[in-house]
C-alpha positions, 0 to 999 in steps of 0.5 A, a space after each residue: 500500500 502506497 502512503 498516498 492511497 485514498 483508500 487508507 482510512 485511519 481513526 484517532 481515538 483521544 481525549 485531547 483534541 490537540 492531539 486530533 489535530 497533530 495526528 489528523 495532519 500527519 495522517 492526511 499529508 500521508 494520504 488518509 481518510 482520518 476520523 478522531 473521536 474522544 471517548 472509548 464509547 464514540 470509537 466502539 461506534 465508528 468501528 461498527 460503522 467502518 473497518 479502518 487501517 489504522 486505530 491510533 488508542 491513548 490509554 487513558 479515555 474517559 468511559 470505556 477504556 483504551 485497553 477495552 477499546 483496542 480489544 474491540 477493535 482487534 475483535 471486530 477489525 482483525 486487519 487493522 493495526 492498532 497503535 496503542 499511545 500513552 503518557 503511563 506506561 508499565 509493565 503490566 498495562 503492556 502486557 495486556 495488550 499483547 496479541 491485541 495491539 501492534 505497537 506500544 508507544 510512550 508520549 512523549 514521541 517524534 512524530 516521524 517515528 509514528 509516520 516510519 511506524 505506522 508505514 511499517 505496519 501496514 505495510 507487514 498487514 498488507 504481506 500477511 494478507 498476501 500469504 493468507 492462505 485460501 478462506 476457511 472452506 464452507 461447513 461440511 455435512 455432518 460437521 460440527 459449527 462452532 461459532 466464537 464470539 469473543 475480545 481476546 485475540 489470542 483465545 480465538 487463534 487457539 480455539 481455531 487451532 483446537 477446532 481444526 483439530 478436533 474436525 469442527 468448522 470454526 466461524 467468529 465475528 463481533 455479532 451473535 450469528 442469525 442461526 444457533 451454531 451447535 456450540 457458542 463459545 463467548 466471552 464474559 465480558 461480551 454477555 450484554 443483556 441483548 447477547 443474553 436474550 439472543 442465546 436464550 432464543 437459541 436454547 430454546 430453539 435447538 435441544 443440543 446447543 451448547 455454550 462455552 464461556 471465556 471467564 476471568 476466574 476473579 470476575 463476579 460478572 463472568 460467573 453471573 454471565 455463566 449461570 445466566 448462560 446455562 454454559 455448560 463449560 468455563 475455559 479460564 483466560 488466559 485459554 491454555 491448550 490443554 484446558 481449552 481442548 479437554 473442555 471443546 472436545 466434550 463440547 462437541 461430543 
């Protein structure tokens, strides 16, 4: 992808409207279509109403946090490449973004080092789809579906290795499908009261559907969000290999 592409689309997600305009300067002259939006909750809207190239993220939003907010983007927008910015960086706010941000940045920093940075990265996403190889193949007769719905990028990757595995055709998305697909793995923190009701339909609809929850262990709100769900399986985050085969096999049983 050449810098002057129209075609490029990025969004700036930052409390402070000066740094829309520094950004939205150096993402123009770079030849994007730039948006900036204030808050955690205007930015989960623009991405359900656009799939951009690039998500600049600061931290420290007001309302839904950057970190949730870089989640949800990774969610609903797996190409994009998300650049985490903040004036408080510690080990542990990095570690949570690993599998879910493409770079970390700290404030203050060179404007050009964002520009090299940001030219990398897409430039690494466009080779990545390139060598992507052919789309999943379509559900074949007898084939189990599983359906994930879920903000942690590293818990989906191994769920689609353990599908692969065990014979079962894995889809995932940011939305509930239509049809009630034979297992539902979701996170907890994805169980709205609408994701509840929409699960409820699919239960009473089809006897042998099943839901696996992804759950803090600590969180009250998972373990609220299970027993609302009827999951018959809770894998513990973050989702090991054994744990998460051992619980998807008896799923799909």
């Amino acid at each position: 992808m050449s810098e002057n592409s129209t075609a490029l689309s990025a969004l700036i997600v930052d409390d402070d409207t000066s740094v829309h305009g520094v950004f939205g300067r150096l993402f123009t002259k770079m030849g994007y279509a730039c948006d900036a939006v204030s808050t955690g909750e205007e930015a989960l809207t623009r991405i359900q109403q656009k799939a951009y190239d690039v998500c600049l993220v600061d931290k420290q939003l007001p309302g839904v946090g950057g970190t949730n907010v870089a989640r949800s983007i990774r969610s609903q927008i797996p190409d994009a490449v998300i650049i985490f910015i903040t004036g408080h960086a510690t080990p542990g706010s990095a570690d949570e973004l690993v599998g879910v941000a493409d770079e970390y940045l700290s404030k203050p920093f060179e404007l050009d080092t964002v520009r090299e940075t940001v030219s990398a990265l897409v430039a690494q996403r466009k080779t990545q789809r390139v060598r992507q190889p052919s789309p999943v193949p379509a559900k074949q007769p007898g084939q189990k579906w599983v359906y994930v719905m879920s903000d942690d990028a590293a818990a989906t990757r191994l769920l689609g290795d353990v599908c692969r595995h065990l014979g079962a055709h894995m889809t995932h998305g940011g939305a509930l499908p239509t049809e009630a697909p034979d297992v539902l793995v979701l996170s907890g923190s994805q169980a709205s009261f609408e994701v509840r009701k929409a699960v409820w339909g699919f239960q009473a609809k089809k006897r042998d559907f099943k839901v696996v929850l992804l759950v803090n262990p600590t969180s009250a709100s998972d373990a609220a969000a299970a027993v609302a769900l009827k999951a018959q399986y809770r894998i513990p985050l973050p989702a090991t290999p054994q744990m998460t085969h051992l619980l998807m096999q008896r799923a799909l049983a």
